[in-house]
C-alpha positions as CSV (number, residue, x, y, z in Angstrom):
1,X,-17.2,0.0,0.6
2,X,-13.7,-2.2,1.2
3,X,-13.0,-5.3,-0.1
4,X,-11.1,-8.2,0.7
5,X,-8.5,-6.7,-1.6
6,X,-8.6,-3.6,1.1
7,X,-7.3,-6.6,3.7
8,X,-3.7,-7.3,3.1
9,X,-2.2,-10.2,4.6
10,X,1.9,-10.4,4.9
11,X,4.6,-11.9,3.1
12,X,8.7,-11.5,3.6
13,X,8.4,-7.9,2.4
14,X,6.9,-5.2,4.1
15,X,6.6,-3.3,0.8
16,X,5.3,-6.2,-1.3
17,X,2.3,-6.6,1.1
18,X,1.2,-2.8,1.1
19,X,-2.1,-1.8,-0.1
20,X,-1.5,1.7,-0.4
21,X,1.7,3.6,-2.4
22,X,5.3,4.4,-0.7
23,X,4.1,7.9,-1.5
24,X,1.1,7.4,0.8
25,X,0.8,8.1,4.9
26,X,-0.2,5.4,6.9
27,X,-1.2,5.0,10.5
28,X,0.2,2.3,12.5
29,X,-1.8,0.8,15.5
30,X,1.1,0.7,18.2
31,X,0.4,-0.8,21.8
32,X,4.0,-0.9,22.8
33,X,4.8,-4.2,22.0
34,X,6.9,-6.4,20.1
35,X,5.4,-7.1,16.9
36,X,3.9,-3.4,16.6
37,X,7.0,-1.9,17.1
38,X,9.0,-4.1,14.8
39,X,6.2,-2.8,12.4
40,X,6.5,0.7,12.8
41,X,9.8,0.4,12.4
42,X,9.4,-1.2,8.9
43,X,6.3,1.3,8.1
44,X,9.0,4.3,8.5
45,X,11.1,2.8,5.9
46,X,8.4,3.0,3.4
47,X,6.0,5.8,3.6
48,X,6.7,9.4,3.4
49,X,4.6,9.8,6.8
50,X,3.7,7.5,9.6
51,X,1.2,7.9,12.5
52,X,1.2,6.3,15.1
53,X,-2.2,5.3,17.1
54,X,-2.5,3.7,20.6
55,X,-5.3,2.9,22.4
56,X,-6.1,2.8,25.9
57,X,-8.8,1.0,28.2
58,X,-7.7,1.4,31.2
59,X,-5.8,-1.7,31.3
60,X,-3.4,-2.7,34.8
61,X,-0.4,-2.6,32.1
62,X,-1.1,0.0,30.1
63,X,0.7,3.0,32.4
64,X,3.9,0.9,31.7
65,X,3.7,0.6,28.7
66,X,2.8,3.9,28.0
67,X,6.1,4.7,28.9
68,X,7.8,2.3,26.9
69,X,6.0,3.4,24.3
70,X,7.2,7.0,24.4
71,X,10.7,6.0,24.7
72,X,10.5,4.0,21.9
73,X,8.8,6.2,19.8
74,X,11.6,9.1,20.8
75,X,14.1,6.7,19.6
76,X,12.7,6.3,16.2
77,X,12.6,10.6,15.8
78,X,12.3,11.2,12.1
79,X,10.5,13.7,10.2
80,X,8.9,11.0,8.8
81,X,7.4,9.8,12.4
82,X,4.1,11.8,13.2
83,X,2.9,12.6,16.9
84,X,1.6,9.4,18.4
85,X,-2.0,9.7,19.2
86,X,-4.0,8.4,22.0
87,X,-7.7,7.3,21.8
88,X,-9.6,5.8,24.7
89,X,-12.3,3.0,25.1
90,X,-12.5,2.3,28.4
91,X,-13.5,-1.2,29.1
92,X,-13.7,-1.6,32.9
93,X,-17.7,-1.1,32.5
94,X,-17.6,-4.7,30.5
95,X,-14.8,-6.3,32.2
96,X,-15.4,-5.3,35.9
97,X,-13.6,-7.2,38.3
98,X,-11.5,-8.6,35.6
99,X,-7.7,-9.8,35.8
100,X,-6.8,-7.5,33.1
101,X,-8.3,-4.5,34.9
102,X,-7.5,-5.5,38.9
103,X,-4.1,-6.5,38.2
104,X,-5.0,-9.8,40.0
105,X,-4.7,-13.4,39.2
106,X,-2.8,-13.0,36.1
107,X,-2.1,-15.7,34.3
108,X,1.0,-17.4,34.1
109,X,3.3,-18.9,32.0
110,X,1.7,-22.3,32.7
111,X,-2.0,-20.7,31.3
112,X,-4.0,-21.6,28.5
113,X,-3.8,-19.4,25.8
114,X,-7.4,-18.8,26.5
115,X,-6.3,-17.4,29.9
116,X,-5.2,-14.2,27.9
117,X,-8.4,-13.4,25.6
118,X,-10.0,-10.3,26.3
119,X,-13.0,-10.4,25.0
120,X,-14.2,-7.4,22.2
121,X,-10.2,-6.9,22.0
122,X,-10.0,-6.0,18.3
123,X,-13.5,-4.8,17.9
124,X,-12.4,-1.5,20.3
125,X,-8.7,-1.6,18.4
126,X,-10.1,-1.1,15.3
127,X,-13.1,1.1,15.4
128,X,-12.3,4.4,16.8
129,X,-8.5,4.2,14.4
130,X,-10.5,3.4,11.4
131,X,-12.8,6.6,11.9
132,X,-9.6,8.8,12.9
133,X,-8.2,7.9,9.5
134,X,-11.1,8.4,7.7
135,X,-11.3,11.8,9.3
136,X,-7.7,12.5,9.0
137,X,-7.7,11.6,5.2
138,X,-5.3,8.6,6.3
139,X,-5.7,5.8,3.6
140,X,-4.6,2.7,5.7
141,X,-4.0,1.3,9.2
142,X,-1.8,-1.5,9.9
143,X,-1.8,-3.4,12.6
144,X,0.5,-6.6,13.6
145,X,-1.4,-10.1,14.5
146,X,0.6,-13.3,13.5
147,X,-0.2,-16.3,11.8
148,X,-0.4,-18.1,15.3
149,X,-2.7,-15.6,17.2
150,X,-5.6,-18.2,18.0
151,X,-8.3,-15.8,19.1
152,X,-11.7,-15.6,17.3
153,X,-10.9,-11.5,16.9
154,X,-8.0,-12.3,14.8
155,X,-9.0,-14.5,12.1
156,X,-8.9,-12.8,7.9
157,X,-13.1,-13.5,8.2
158,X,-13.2,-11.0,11.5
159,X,-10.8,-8.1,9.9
160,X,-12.4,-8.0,6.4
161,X,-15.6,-8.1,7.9
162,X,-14.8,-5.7,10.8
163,X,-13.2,-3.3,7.9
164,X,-16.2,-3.2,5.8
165,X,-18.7,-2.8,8.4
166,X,-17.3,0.6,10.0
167,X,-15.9,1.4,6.5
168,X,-20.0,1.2,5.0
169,X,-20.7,3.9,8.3
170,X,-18.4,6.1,7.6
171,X,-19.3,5.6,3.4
172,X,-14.5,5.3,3.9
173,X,-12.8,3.0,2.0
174,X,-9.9,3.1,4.8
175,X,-7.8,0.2,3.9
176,X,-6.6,-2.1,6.5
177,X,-3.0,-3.9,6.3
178,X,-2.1,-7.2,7.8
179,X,1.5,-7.3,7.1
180,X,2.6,-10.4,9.5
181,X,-0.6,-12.7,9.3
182,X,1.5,-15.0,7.2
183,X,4.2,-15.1,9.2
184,X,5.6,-16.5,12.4
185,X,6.8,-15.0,15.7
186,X,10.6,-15.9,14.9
187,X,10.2,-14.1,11.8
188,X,8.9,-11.1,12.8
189,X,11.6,-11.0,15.4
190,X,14.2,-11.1,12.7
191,X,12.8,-8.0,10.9
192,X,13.2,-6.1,13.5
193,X,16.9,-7.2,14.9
194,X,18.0,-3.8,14.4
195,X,15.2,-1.6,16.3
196,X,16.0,-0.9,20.0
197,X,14.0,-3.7,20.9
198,X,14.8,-2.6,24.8
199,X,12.4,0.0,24.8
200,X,9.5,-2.6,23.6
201,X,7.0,-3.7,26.6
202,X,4.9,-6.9,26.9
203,X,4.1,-7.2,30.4
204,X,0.6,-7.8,32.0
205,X,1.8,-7.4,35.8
206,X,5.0,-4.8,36.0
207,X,7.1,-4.2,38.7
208,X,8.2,-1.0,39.2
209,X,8.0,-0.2,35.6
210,X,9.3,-3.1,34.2
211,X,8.4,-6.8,33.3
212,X,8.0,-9.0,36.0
213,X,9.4,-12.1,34.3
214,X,6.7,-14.4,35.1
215,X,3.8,-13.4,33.7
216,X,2.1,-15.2,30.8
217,X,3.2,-12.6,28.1
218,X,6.7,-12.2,29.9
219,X,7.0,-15.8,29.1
220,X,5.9,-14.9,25.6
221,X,8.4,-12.6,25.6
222,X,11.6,-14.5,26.5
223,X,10.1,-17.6,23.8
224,X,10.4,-15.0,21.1
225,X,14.3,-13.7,21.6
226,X,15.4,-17.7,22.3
227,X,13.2,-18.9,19.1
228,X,14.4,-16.1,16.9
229,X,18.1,-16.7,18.2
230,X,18.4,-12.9,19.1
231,X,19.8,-12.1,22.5
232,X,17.0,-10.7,25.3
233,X,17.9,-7.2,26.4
234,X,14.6,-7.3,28.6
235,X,15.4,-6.4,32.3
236,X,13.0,-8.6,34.5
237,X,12.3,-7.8,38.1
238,X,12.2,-11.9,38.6
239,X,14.5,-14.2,36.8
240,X,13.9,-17.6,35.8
241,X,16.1,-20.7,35.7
């Protein structure tokens, strides 16, 4: 059965904050993204063996950054660096005619923050990795919300509970690591200064492959590199003065 102690949440130190050994694997969960990348990137420093897991739900996005990921991933080639694994949990069958799955209406840089909630979100992320790792004899997943993420999904209550509850089904004690809850979007950024941050992908309406610079998260996106003082190697199909 975990406890709270099996929830970790972050400090300034990747290694400070881990719940499991530097000569333990962990599994990383790794949409593509900003702060998951900056993550794996720090998880590869520390343990002897990293996986990385993505999930797909048949997201607009998620053929884009797909490819991001991969070409991320390649850059970071290390012995150390396991093959990335793909679960699915299609969600179309709950969301339906949803922005997130039509590729329509998406909000904008002007939306709520409750524009961008998809409902279950971090239930599906962290089921189907939790049982992989307890199958796999993995002893920890990490996975990258911030201190500012202001969904209900995302709160220290929602993980340790979440944790515990497909932990007691499995009769696991699969640790789960929250390495940036204490911390800020600028700071995170800063970590990871030195990973080909290029080849990240935050994008809920590409163009062509790439961002399309208006989007709520594209906005997100160009926040972080200004806040963090870090210059944006992102190429947008639209710029914006």
């Amino acid at each position: 059965m975990t406890t709270l102690s099996n929830t970790h949440v972050g400090d300034d130190s990747y290694a400070q904050s881990s719940p499991v050994g530097a000569d333990q694997p962990i599994a990383i969960l790794i949409s593509g993204g900003l702060d998951s990348a900056i993550l794996l990137g720090e998880a590869l420093k520390v343990h002897p063996k990293v996986h990385p897991i993505t999930l797909r739900g048949g997201l607009a996005w998620e053929p884009s950054e797909q490819e991001h990921l991969s070409r991320f991933l390649k850059a970071l080639a290390s012995p150390k660096l396991a093959p990335l694994v793909t679960l699915t949990q299609p969600v179309d069958d709950l969301y339906g005619r949803h922005w997130s799955t039509t590729g329509e209406a998406i909000p904008d840089a002007h939306s709520p923050d409750d524009a961008v909630f998809l409902p279950g979100r971090n239930v599906f992320l962290l089921a189907k990795p939790i049982v992989y790792c307890h199958m796999h004899n993995i002893p920890a997943v990490a996975m990258a919300p911030l201190q500012t993420n202001p969904f209900p999904d995302a709160t220290p209550e929602f993980f340790h509970n979440m944790v515990s509850v497909v932990n007691l089904a499995l009769k696991g004690n699969v640790a789960l690591r929250l390495p940036y809850m204490g911390l800020r979007k600028r700071q995170v950024m800063r970590r990871g200064r030195d990973l080909p941050l290029e080849l990240t992908f935050s994008c809920i309406h590409p163009q062509g492959g790439i961002h399309c610079g208006v989007c709520n998260k594209c906005a997100e996106r160009r926040h972080a590199f200004a806040e963090a003082s870090l210059p944006d190697p992102t190429p947008y199909a639209k710029e914006v003065s």
